[in-house]
Backbone atoms as SQL, in Angstrom:
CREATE TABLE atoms (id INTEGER PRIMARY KEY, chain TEXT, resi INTEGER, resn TEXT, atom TEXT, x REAL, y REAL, z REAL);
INSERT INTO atoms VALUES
  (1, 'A', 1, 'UNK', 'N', -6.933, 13.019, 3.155),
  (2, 'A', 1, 'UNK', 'CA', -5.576, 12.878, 2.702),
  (3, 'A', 1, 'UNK', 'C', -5.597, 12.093, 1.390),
  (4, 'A', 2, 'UNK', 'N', -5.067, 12.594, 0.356),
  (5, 'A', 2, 'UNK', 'CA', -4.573, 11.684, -0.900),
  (6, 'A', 2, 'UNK', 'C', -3.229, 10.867, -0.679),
  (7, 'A', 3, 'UNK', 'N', -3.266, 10.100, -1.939),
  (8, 'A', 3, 'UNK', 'CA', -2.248, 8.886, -1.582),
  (9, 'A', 3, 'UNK', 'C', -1.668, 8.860, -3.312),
  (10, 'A', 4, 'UNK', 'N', -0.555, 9.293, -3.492),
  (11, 'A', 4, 'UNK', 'CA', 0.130, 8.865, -4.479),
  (12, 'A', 4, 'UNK', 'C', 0.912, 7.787, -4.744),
  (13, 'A', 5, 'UNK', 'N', 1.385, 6.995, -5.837),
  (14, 'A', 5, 'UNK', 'CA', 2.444, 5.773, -5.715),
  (15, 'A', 5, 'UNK', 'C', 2.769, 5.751, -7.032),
  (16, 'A', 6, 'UNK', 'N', 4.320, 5.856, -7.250),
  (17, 'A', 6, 'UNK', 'CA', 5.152, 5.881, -8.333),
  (18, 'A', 6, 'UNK', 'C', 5.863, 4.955, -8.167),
  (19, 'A', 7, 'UNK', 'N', 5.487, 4.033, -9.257),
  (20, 'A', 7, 'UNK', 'CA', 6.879, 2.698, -9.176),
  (21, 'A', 7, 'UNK', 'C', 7.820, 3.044, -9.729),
  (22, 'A', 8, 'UNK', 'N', 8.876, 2.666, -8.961),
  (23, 'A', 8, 'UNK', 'CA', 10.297, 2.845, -9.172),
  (24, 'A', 8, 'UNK', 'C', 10.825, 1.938, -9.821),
  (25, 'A', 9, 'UNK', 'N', 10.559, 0.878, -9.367),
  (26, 'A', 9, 'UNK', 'CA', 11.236, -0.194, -10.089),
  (27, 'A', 9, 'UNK', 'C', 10.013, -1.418, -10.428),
  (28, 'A', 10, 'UNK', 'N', 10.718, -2.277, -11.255),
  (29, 'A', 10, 'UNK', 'CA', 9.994, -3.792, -11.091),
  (30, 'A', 10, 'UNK', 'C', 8.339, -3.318, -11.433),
  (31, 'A', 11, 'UNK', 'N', 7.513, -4.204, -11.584),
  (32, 'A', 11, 'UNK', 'CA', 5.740, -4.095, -11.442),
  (33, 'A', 11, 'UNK', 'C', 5.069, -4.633, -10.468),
  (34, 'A', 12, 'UNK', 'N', 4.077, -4.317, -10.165),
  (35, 'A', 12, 'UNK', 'CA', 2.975, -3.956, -9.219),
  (36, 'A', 12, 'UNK', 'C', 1.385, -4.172, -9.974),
  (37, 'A', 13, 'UNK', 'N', 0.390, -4.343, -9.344),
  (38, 'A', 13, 'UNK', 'CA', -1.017, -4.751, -9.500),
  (39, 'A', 13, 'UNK', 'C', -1.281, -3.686, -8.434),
  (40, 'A', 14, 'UNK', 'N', -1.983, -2.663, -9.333),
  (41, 'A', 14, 'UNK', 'CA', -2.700, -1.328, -8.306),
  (42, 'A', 14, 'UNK', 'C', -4.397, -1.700, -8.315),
  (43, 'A', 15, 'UNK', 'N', -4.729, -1.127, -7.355),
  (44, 'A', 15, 'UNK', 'CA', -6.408, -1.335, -7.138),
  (45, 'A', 15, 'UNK', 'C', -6.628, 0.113, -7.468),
  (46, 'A', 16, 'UNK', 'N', -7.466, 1.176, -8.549),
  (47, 'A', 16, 'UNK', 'CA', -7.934, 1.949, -8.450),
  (48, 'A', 16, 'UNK', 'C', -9.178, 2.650, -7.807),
  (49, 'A', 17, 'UNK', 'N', -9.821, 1.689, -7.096),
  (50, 'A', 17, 'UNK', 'CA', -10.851, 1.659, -6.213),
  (51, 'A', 17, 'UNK', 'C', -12.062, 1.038, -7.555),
  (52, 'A', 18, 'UNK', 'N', -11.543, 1.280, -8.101),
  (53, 'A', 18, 'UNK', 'CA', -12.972, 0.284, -9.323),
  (54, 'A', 18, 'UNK', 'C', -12.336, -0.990, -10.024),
  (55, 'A', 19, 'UNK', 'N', -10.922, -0.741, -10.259),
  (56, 'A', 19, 'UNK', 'CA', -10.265, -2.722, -10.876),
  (57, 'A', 19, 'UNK', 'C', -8.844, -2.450, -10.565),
  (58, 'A', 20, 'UNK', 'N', -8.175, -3.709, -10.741),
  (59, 'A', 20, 'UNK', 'CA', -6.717, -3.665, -10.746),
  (60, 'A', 20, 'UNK', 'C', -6.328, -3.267, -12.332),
  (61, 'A', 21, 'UNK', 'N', -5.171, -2.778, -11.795),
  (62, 'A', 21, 'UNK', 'CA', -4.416, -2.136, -12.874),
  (63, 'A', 21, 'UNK', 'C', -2.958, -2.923, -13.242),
  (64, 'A', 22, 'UNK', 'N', -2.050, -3.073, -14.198),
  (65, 'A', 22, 'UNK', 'CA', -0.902, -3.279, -14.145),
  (66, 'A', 22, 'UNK', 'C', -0.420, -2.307, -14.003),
  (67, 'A', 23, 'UNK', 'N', 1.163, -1.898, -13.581),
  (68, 'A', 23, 'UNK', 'CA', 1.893, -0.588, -13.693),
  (69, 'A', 23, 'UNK', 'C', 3.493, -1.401, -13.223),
  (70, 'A', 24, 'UNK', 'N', 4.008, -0.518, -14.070),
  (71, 'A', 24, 'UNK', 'CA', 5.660, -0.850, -13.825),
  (72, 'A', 24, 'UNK', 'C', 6.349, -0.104, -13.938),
  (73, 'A', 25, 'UNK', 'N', 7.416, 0.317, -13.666),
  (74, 'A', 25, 'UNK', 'CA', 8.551, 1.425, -13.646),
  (75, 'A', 25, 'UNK', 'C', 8.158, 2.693, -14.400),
  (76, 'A', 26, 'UNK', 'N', 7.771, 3.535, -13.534),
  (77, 'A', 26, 'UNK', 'CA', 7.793, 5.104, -14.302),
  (78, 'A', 26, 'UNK', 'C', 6.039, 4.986, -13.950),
  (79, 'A', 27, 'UNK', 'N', 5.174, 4.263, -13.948),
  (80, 'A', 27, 'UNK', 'CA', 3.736, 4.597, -13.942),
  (81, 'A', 27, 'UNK', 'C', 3.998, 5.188, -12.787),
  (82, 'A', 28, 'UNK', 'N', 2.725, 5.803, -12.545),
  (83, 'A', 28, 'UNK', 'CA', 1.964, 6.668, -11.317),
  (84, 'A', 28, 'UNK', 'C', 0.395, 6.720, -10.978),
  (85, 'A', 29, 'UNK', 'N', 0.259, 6.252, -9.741),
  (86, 'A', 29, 'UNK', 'CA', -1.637, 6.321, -9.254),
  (87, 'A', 29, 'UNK', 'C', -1.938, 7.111, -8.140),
  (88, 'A', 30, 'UNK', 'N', -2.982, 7.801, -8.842),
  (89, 'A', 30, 'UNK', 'CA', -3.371, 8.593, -7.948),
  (90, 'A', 30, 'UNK', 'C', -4.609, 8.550, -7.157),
  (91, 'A', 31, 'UNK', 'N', -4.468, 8.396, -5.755),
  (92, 'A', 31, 'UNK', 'CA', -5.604, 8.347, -5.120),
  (93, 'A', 31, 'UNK', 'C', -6.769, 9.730, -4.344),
  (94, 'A', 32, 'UNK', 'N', -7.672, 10.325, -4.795),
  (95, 'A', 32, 'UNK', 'CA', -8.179, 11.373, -4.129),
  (96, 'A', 32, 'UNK', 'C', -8.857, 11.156, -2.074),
  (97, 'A', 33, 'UNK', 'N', -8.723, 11.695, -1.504),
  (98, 'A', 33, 'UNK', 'CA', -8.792, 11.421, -0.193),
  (99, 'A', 33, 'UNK', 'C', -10.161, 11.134, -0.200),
  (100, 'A', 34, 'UNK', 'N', -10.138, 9.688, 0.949),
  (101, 'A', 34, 'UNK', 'CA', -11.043, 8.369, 0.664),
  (102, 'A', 34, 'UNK', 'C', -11.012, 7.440, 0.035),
  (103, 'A', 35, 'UNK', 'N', -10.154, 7.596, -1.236),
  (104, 'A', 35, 'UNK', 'CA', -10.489, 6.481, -2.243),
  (105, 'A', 35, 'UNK', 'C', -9.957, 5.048, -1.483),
  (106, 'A', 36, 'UNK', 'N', -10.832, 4.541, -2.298),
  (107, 'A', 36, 'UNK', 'CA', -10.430, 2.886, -2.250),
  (108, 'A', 36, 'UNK', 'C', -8.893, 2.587, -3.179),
  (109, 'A', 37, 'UNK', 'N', -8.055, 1.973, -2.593),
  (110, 'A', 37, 'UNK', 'CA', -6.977, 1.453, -3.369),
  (111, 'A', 37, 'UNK', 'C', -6.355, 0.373, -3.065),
  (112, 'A', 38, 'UNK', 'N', -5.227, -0.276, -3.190),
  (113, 'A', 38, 'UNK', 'CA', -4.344, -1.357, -3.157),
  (114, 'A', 38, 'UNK', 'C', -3.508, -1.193, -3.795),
  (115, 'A', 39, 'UNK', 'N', -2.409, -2.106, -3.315),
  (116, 'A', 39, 'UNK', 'CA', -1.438, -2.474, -4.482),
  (117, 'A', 39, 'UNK', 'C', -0.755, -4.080, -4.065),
  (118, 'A', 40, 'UNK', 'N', 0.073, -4.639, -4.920),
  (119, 'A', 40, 'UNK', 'CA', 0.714, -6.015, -4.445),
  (120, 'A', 40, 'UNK', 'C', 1.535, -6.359, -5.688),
  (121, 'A', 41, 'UNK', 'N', 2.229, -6.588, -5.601),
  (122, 'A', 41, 'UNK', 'CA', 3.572, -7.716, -6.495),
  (123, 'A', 41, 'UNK', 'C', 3.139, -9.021, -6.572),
  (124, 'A', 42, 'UNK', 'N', 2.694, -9.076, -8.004),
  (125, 'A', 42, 'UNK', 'CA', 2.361, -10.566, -8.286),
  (126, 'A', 42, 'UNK', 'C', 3.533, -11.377, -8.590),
  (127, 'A', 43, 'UNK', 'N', 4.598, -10.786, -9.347),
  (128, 'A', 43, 'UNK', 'CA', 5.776, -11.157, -9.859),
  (129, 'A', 43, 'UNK', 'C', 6.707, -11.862, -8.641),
  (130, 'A', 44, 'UNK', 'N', 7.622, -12.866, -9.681),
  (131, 'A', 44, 'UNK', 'CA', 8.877, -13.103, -8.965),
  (132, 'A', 44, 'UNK', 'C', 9.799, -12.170, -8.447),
  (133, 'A', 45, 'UNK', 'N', 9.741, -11.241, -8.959),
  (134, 'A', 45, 'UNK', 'CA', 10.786, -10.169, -8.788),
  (135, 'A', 45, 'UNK', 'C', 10.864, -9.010, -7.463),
  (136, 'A', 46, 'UNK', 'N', 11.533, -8.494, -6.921),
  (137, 'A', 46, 'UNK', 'CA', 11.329, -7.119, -6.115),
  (138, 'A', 46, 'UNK', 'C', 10.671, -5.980, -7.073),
  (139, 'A', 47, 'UNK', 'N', 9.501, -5.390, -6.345),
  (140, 'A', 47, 'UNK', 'CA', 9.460, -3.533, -7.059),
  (141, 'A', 47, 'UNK', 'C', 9.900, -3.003, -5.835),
  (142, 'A', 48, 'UNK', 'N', 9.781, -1.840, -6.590),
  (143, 'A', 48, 'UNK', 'CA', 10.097, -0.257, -5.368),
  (144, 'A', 48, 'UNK', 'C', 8.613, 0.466, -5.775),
  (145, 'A', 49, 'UNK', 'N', 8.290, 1.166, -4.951),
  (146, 'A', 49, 'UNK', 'CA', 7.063, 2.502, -5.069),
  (147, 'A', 49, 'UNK', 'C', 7.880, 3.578, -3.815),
  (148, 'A', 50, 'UNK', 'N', 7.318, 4.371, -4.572),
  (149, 'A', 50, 'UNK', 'CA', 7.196, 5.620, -3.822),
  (150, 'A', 50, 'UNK', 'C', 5.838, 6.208, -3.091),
  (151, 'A', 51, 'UNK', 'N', 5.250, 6.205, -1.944),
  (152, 'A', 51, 'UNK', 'CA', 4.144, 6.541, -1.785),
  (153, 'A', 51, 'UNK', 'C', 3.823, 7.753, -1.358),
  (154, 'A', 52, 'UNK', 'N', 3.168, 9.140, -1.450),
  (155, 'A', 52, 'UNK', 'CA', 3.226, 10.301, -1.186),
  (156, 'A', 52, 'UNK', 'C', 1.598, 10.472, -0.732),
  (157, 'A', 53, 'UNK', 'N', 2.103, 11.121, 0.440),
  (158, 'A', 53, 'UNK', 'CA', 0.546, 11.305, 1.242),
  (159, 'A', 53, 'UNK', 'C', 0.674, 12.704, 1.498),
  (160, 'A', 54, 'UNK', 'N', -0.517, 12.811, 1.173),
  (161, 'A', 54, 'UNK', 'CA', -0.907, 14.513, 0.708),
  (162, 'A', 54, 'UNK', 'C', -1.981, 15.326, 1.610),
  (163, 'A', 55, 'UNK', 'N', -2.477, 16.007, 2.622),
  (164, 'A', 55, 'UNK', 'CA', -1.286, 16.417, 3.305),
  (165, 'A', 55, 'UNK', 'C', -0.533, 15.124, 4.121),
  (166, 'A', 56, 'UNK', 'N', 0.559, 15.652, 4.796),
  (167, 'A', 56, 'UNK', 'CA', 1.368, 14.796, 5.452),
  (168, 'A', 56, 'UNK', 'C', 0.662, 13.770, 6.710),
  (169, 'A', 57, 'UNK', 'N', 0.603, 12.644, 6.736),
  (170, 'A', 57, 'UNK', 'CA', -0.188, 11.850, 8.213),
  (171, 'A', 57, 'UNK', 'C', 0.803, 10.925, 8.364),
  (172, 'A', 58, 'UNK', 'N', 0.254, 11.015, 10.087),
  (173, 'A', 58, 'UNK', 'CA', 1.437, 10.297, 10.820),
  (174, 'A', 58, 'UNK', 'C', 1.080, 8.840, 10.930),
  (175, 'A', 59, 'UNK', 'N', 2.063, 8.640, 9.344),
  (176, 'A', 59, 'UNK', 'CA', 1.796, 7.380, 9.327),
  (177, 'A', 59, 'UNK', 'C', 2.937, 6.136, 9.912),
  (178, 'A', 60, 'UNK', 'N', 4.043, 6.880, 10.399),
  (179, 'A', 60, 'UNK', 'CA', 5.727, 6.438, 11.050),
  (180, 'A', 60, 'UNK', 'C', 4.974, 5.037, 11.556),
  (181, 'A', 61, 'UNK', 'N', 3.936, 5.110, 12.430),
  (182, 'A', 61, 'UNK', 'CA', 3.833, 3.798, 13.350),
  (183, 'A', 61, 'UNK', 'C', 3.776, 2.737, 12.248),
  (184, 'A', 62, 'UNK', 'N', 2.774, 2.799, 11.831),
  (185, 'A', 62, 'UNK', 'CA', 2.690, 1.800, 10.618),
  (186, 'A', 62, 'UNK', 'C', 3.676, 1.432, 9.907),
  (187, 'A', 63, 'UNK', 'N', 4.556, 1.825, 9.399),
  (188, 'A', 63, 'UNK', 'CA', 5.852, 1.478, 8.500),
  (189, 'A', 63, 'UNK', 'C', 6.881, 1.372, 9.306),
  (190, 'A', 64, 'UNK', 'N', 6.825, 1.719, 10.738),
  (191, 'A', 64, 'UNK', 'CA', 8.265, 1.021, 11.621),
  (192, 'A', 64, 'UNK', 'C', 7.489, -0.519, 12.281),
  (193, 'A', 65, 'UNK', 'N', 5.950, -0.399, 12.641),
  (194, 'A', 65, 'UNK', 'CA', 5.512, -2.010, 12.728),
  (195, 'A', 65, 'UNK', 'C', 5.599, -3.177, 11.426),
  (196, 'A', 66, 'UNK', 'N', 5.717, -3.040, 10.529),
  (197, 'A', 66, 'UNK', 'CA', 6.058, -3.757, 9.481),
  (198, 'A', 66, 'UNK', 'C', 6.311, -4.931, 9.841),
  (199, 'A', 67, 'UNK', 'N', 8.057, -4.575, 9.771),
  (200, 'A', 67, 'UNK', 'CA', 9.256, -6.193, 10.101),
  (201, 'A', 67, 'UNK', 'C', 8.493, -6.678, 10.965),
  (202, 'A', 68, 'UNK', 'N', 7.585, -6.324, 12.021),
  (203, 'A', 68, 'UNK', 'CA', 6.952, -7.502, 13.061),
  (204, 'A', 68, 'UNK', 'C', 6.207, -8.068, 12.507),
  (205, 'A', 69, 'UNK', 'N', 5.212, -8.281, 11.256),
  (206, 'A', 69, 'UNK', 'CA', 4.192, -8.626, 11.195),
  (207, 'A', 69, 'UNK', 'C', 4.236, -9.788, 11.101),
  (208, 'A', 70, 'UNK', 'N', 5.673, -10.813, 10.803),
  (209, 'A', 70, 'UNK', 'CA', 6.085, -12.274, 10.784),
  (210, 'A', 70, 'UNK', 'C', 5.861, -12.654, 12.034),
  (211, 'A', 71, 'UNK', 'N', 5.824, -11.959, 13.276),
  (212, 'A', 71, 'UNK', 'CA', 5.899, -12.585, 14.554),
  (213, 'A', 71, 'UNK', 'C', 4.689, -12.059, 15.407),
  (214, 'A', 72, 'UNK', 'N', 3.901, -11.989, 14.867),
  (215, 'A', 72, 'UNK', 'CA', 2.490, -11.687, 15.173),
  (216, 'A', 72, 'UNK', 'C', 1.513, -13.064, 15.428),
  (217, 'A', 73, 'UNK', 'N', 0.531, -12.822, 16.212),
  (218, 'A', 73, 'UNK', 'CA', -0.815, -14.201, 15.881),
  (219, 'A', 73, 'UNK', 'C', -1.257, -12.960, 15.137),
  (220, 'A', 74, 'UNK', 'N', -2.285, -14.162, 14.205),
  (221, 'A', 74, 'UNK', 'CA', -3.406, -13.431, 13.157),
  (222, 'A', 74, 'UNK', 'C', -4.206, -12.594, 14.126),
  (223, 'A', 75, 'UNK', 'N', -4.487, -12.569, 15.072),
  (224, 'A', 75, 'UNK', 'CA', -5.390, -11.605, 16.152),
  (225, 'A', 75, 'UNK', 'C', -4.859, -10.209, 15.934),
  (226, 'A', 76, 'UNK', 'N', -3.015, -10.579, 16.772),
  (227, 'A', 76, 'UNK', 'CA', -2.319, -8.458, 16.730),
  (228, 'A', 76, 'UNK', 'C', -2.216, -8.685, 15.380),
  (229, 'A', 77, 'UNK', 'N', -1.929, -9.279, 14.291),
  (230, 'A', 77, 'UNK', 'CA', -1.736, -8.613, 12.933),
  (231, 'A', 77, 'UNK', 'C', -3.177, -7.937, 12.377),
  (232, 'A', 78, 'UNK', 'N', -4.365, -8.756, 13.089),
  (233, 'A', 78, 'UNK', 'CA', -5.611, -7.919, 12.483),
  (234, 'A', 78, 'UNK', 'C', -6.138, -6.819, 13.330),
  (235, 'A', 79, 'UNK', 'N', -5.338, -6.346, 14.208),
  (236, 'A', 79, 'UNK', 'CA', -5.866, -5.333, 15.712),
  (237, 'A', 79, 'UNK', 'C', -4.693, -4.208, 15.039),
  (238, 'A', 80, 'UNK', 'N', -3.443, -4.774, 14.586),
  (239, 'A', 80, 'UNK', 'CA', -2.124, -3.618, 14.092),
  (240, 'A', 80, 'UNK', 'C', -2.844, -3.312, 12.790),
  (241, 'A', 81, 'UNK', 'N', -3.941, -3.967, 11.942),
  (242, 'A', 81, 'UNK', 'CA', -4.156, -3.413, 10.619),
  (243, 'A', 81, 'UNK', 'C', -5.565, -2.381, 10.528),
  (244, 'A', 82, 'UNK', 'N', -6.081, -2.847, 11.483),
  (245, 'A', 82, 'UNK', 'CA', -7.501, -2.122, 11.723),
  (246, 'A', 82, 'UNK', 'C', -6.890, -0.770, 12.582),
  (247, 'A', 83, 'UNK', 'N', -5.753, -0.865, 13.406),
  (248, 'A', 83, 'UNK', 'CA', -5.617, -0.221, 13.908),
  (249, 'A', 83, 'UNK', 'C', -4.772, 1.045, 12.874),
  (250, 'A', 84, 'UNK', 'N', -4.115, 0.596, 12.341),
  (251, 'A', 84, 'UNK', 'CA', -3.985, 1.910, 10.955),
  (252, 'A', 84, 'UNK', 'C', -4.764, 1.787, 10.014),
  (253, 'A', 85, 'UNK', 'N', -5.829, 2.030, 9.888),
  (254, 'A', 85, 'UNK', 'CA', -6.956, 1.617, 9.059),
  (255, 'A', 85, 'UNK', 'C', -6.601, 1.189, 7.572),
  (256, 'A', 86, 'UNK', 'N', -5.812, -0.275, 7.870),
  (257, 'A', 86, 'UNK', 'CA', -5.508, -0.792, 6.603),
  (258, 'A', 86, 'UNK', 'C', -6.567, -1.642, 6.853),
  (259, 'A', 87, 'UNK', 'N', -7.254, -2.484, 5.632),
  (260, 'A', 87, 'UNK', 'CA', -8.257, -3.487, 4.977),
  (261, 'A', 87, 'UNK', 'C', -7.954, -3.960, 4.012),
  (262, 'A', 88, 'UNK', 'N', -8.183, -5.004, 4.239),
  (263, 'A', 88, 'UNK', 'CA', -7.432, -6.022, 2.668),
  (264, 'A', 88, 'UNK', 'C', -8.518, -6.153, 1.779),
  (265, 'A', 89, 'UNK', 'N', -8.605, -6.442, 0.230),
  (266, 'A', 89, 'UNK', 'CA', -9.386, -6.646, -0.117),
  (267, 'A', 89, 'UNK', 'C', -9.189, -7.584, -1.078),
  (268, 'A', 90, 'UNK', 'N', -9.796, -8.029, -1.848),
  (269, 'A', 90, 'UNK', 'CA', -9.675, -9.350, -3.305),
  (270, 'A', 90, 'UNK', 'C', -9.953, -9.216, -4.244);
């Protein structure tokens, strides 16, 4: 599956799987299926992205567990992230 992300609004720090990138309103990154990526808001401000997954994966669980992740121990937040194979990186 590929992974697209178009900021909508505000800026963002993208990981292209080789460095971070800046991008702000109107950029676009494209990820080929596998790649390494990221993204994060360094800024004071809110962004928006758009993320488009190519073909479609059922990714619903993951983005309706979200709002919980404040009321988690670090244990289910690292069992809910492994468990949608998210990985953080630096």
């Amino acid at each position: 599956m590929s992974e697209s992300f178009f900021v909508l609004s505000g800026s963002m720090r993208m990981h292209d799987g080789r460095d971070w990138v800046d991008a702000s309103a109107g950029d676009y990154l494209y990820v080929p299926p596998g790649g390494v990526h990221g993204f994060r808001n360094e800024s004071q401000e809110p962004a928006s992205i758009l993320i488009l997954f190519t073909p479609g994966a059922p990714r619903e669980g993951y983005f309706e567990g979200l709002p919980g992740l404040a009321d988690m121990t670090d244990e289910q937040r690292r069992e809910f992230f492994i468990g949608h194979d998210n990985y953080w990186i630096q």
